[in-house]
N, C-alpha and C positions, 0 to 999 in steps of 0.2 A: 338695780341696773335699769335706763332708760333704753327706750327702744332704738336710739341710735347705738347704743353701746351692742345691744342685743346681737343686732344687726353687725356690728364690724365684728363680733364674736363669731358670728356664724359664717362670715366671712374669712376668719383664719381657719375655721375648722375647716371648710372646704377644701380649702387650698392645700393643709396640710393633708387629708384623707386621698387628694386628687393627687399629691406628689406621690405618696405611699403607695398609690396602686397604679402609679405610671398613666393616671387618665388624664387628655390633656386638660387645660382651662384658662379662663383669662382672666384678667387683672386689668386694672385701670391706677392709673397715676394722672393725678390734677396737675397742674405744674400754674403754676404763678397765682392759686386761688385763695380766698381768704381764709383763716383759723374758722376752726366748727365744720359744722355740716350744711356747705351751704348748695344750690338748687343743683349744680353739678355733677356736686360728691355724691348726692343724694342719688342722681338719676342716672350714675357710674353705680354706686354701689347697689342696687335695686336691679342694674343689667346683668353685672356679675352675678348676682348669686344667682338668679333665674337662669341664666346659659349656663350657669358652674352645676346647680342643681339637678337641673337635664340632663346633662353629661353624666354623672356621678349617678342618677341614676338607671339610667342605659345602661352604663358600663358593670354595674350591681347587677341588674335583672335583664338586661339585655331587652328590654322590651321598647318595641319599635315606636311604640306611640312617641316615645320620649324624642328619636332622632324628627318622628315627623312634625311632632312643635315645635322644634329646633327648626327644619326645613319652613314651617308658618313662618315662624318670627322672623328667618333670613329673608325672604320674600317679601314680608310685610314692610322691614324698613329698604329694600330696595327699590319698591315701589312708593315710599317716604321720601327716598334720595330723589326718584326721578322727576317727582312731583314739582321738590322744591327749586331742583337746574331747572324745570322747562318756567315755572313761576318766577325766576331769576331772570334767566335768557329772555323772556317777553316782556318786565318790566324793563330791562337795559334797550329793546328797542330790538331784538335779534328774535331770527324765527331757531325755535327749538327742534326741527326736522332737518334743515340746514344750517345751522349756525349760523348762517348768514345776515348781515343788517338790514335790518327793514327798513323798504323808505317809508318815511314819516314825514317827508313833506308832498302834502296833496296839496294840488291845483282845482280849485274850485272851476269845473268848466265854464269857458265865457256866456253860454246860454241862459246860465243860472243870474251870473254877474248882470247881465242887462234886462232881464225880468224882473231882478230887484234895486234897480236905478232911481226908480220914484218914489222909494216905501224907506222905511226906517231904516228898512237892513242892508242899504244898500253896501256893497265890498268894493267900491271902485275905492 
């Protein structure tokens, strides 16, 4: 057995065990992705079992560390999320504090404009 196979093994077992004793869990479905295991499925199925795993084992030993890595990882990609809207919103030209559009067109003030009249750089 390869270690994808391993993996989507350990993946039904979970789920089954998780059904069995009413713990919740999640699952993931690719929808339009290629045959195999491709970088997706991969990074679906690697999420699952780590959230399916914590759970399952809380719900086994009740022991807190499990819910407070659960509470890490929630926070870690929420601060992933927020990252990527504000790196979003500032490339499209919009401030991330107000959604609002930034102006983006500056006016070179005329002070600068006629100091540099006689030189290369002139902007007339």
């Amino acid at each position: 057995m390869d270690m994808d196979e391993a993996m989507r093994q350990a993946q039904r077992e979970m789920r089954e065990v998780a059904e069995k004793i009413g713990c919740p869990y999640v699952s993931f479905t690719i929808e339009g992705d290629m045959e195999g295991m491709s970088p997706l499925q991969a990074l679906s199925l690697h999420f699952e079992l780590l959230v399916n795993s914590l759970m399952l084992k809380w719900a086994r030993t009740e022991n807190e560390d499990n819910i407070s890595y659960l509470a890490f990882l929630q926070a870690t990609i929420e601060n992933f999320a927020l990252l990527t809207s504000e790196i979003g919103l500032r490339s499209a030209g919009f401030d991330p504090q107000t959604g609002e559009k930034q102006n983006t067109d500056y006016q070179i003030p005329d002070i600068f404009k006629k100091g540099l009249e006689d030189t290369d750089l002139n902007l007339n």
